[in-house]
C-alpha positions in Angstrom: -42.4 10.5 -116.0 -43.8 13.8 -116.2 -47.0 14.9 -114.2 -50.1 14.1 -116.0 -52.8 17.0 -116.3 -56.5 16.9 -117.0 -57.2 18.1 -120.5 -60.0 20.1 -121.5 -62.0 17.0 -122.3 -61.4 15.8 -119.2 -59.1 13.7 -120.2 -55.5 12.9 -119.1 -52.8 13.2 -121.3 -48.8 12.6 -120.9 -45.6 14.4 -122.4 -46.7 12.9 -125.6 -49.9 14.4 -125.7 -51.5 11.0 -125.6 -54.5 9.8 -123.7 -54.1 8.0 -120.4 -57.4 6.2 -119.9 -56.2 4.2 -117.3 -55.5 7.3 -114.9 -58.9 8.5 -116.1 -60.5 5.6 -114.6 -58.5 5.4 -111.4 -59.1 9.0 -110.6 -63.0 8.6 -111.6 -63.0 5.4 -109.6 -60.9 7.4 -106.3 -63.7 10.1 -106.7 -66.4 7.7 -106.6 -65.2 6.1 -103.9 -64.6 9.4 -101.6 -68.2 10.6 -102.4 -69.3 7.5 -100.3 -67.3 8.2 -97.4 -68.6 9.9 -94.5 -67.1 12.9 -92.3 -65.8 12.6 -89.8 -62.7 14.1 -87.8 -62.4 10.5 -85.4 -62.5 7.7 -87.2 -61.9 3.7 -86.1 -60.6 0.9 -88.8 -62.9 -1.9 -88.7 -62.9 -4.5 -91.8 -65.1 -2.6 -93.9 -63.2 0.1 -94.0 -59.4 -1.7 -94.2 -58.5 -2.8 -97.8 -56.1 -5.4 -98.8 -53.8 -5.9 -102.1 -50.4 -7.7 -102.9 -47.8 -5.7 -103.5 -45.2 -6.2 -106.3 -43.2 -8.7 -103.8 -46.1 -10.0 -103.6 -47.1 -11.3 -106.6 -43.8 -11.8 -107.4 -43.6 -14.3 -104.5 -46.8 -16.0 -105.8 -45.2 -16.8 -109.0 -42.3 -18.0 -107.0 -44.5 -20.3 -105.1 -46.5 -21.6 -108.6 -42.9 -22.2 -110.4 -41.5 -24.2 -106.9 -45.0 -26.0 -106.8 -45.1 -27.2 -110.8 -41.3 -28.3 -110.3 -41.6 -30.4 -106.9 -45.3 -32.1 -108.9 -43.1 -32.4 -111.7 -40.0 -34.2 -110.3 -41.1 -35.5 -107.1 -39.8 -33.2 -104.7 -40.8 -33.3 -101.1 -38.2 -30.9 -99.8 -39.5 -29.2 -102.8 -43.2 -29.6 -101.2 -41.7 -28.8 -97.5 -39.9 -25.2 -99.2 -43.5 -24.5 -100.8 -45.7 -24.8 -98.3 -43.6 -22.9 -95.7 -43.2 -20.3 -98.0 -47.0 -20.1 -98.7 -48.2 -20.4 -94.9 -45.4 -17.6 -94.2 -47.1 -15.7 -96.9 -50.5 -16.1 -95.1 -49.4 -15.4 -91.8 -47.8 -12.0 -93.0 -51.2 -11.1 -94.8 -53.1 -12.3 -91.5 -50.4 -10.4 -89.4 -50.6 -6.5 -92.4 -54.7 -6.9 -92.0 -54.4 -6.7 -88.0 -52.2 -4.2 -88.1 -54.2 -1.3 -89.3 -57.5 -3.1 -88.6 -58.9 -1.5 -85.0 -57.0 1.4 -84.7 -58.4 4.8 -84.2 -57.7 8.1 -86.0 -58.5 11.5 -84.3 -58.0 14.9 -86.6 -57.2 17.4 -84.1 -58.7 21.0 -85.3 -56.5 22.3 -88.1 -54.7 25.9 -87.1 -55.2 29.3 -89.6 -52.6 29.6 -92.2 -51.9 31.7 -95.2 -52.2 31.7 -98.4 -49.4 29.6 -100.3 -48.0 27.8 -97.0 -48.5 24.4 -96.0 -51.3 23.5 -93.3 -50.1 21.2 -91.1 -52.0 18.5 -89.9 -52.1 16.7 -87.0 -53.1 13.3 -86.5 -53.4 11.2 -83.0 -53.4 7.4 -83.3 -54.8 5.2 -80.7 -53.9 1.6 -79.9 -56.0 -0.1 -77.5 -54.4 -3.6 -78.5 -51.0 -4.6 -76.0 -49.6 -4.8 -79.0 -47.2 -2.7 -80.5 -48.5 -1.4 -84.3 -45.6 -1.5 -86.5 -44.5 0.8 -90.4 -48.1 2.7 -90.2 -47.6 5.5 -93.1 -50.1 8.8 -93.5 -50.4 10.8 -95.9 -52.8 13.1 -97.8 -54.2 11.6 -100.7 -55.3 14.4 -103.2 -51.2 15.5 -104.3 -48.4 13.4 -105.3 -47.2 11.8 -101.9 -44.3 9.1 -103.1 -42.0 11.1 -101.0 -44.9 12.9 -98.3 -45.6 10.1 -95.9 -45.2 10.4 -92.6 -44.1 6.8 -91.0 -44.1 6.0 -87.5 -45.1 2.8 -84.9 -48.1 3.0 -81.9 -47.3 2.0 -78.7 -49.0 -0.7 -77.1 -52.2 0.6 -75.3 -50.8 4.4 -76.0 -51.6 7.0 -78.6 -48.8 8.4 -81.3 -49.5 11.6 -83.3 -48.7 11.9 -87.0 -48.3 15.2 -88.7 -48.9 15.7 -92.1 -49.4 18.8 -94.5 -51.1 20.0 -98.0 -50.5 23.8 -99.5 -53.8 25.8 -99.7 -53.5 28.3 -102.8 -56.3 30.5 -102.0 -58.1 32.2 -98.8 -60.8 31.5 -97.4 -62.6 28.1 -95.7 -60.7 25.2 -97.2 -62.3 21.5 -95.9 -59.5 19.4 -95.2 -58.4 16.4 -98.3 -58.9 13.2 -97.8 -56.1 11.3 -95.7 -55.3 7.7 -96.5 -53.1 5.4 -93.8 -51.4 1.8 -94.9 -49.3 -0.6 -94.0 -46.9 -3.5 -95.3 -45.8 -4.9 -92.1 -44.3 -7.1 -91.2 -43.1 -8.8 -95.0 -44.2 -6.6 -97.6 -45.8 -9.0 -99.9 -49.5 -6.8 -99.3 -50.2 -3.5 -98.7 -53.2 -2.6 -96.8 -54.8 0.9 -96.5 -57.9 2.9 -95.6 -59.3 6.1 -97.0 -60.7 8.7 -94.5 -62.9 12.1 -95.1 -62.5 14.6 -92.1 -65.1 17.3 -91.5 -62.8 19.8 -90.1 -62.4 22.7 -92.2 -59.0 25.1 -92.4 -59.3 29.0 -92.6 -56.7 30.3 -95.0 -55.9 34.5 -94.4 -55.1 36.3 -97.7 -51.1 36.4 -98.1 -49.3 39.5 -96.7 -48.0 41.6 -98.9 -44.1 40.9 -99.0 -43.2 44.7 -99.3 -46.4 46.2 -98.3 -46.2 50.0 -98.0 -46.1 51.8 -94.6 -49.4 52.2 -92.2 -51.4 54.9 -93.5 -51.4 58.0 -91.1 -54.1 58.0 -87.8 -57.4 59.7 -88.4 -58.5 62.1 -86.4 -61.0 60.8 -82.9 -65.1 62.5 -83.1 -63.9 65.7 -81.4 -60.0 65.8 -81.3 -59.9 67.8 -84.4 -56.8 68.7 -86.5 -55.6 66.4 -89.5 -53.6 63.4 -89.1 -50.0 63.6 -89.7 -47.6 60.6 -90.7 -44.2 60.4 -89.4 -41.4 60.4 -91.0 -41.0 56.4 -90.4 -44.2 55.8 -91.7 -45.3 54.2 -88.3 -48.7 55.9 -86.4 -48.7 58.7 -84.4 -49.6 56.9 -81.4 -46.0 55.4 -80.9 -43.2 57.5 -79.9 -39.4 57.5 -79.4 -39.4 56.1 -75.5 -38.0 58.7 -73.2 -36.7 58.4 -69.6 -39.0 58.3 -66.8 -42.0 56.9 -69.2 -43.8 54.6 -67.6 -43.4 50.5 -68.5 -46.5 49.6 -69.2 -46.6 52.3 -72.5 -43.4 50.6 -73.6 -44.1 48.4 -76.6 -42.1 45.1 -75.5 -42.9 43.7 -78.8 -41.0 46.1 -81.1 -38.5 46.0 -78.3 -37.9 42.3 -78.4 -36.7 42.5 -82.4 -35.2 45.6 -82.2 -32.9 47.5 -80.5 -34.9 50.5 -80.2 -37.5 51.6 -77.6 -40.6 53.2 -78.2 -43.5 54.3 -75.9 -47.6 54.8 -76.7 -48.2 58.4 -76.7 -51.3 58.7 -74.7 -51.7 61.7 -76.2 -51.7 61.1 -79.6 -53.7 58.0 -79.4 -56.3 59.8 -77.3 -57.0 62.1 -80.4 -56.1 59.8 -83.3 -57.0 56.7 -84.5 -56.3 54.4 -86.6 -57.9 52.6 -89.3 -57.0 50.1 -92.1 -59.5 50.6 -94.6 -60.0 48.6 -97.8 -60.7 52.0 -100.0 -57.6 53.7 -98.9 -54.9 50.5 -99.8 -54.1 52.5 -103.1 -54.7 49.1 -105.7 -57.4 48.1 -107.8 -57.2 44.5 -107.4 -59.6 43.0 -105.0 -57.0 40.5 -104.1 -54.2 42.9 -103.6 -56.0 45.0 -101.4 -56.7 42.0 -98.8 -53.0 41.1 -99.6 -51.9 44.7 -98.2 -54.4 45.0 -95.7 -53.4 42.1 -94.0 -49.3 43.1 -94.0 -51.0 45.9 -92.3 -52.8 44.0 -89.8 -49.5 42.0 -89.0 -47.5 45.6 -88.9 -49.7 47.0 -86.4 -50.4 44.1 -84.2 -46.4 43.9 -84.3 -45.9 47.3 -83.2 -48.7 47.1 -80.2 -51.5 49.3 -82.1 -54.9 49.7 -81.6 -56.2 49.2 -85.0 -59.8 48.9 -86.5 -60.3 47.6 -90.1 -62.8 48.7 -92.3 -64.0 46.4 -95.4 -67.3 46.8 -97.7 -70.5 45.9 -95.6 -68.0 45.2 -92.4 -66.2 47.1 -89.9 -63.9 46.0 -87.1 -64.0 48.2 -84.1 -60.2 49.3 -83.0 -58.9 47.1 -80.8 -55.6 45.4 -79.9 -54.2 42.0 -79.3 -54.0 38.8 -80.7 -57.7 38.0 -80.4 -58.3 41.5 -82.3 -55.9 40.1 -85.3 -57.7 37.2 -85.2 -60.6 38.6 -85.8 -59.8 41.0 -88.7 -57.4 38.2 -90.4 -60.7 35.7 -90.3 -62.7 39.2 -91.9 -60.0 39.4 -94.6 -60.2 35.7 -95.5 -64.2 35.4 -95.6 -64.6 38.6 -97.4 
């Protein structure tokens, strides 16, 4: 079956080209029904919030029960009765049983970590059991993509916590609230699913996607004072990093270049005493708003890589030169608000 889009109408159609009004329904239904949930990132099942249907199986085994229950009335059967009614309490105790199961237990969203653009955000779910009794086939999964093949299964200890990880694929940067997540359950027989629907609060920050072949680090500019113009080496790597030679101290060695390459190179206190650099938005070379974050932020990783200080310059906003993960942080977060 193919994947059903929204037409301009707002309507779904197929391969065919024919209207699908019972999707149409269901997904206005699912959206009604998500814009009366509230937020929030810890959540606990109670029977308001658990839902209950028979599965396939299920009904299947009703129809079973209905056919064995005309045909023991019919000819008299009390085996017939016996097979009926244990079938049917069995039934009842497994529906009793798949209710309990999700019903009480308690869903924590831990804060969502930065990603970029076009990978999946992972998220990561704690469950909490405070029954002594082991929680059996619990399934998670987001609910706003096709998950037939995304859930995430596992079983909560008995008075313990589990933690479920799940992920959806942010397209575009910036401050992304998280989809809704549903959780069910068909333990122990099958015959009815049972499932919740829960809104988190938490929001993800997505960073613009690096460049893939970004061009090198533009050259250092020169420090209020130093004078001279900046030169670019051959390598296309700042002036403030230098082949290392022997007797240079270990703390100008750049152990983070050194730990993927075989090469060693130094800070040249001299250099970065009278240059600078600075990653600025009007100097990536590309007219499109979009590909200039892009660049800027391959930029960002390259210097942070090689152990720069680095400042970045955007309209309205300017990072002072810094170094260090926080530092990256920070201008990442500047490229993916901007």
């Amino acid at each position: 079956m193919s994947e059903v889009q929204p037409s301009a109408f707002g309507l779904e159609r197929g391969s065919g080209n024919t209207l699908n009004p019972a999707g149409l329904v269901r997904r206005r239904f699912r959206q009604w029904l998500q814009a009366r949930l509230p937020l929030a990132d810890t959540v606990t099942l109670t029977q308001r919030t658990v839902y209950i249907l028979p599965t396939r199986p299920g009904f299947m085994l009703g129809l079973t029960l209905l056919v064995l229950l005309v045909g023991s009335i019919n000819y008299q059967l009390n085996l017939g009765y016996l097979l009926t009614f244990l079938l049917a309490g069995s039934a009842v105790v497994g529906m009793h049983v798949c209710h309990a199961t999700l019903r009480g237990l308690t869903l924590n969203l831990l804060p969502p970590a930065p990603q970029f653009a076009g990978a999946s955000a992972t998220l990561s779910v704690v469950l909490s059991n405070a029954r002594d009794k082991v929680r059996h086939g619990i399934g998670l999964a987001v609910l706003d993509v096709t998950h037939e093949d995304r859930w995430a299964w596992t079983d909560v200890p008995a008075q313990g916590t589990c933690t479920v990880q799940v992920a959806f694929r942010p397209q575009r940067r910036g401050l992304h609230r998280i989809p809704p997540l549903t959780a069910e359950t068909r333990f122990p027989l099958g015959t009815f699913r049972v499932w919740t629907v829960w809104r988190p609060a938490a929001q993800v920050l997505v960073y613009p996607a690096p460049e893939p072949f970004a061009p090198p680090l533009p050259p250092g500019q020169p420090r209020a004072g130093g004078g001279g113009a900046a030169r670019a080496q051959s390598t296309g790597e700042f002036e403030g990093v230098r082949a290392y030679r022997r007797g240079d101290p270990l703390k100008l060695v750049v152990w983070k270049k050194a730990a993927k390459s075989d090469e060693l190179v130094s800070r040249d206190t001299m250099q970065s005493q009278r240059y600078e650099l600075w990653l600025d938005a009007a100097q990536t070379g590309t007219s499109d708003p979009e590909g200039r974050l892009s660049r800027l932020a391959a930029w960002v990783l390259q210097a942070d890589k090689l152990g720069q200080d680095f400042g970045l310059r955007l309209p309205g906003l300017e990072v002072e030169p810094a170094s260090g993960e926080g530092h990256k942080r920070r201008c990442l977060e500047a490229l993916a608000l901007c």
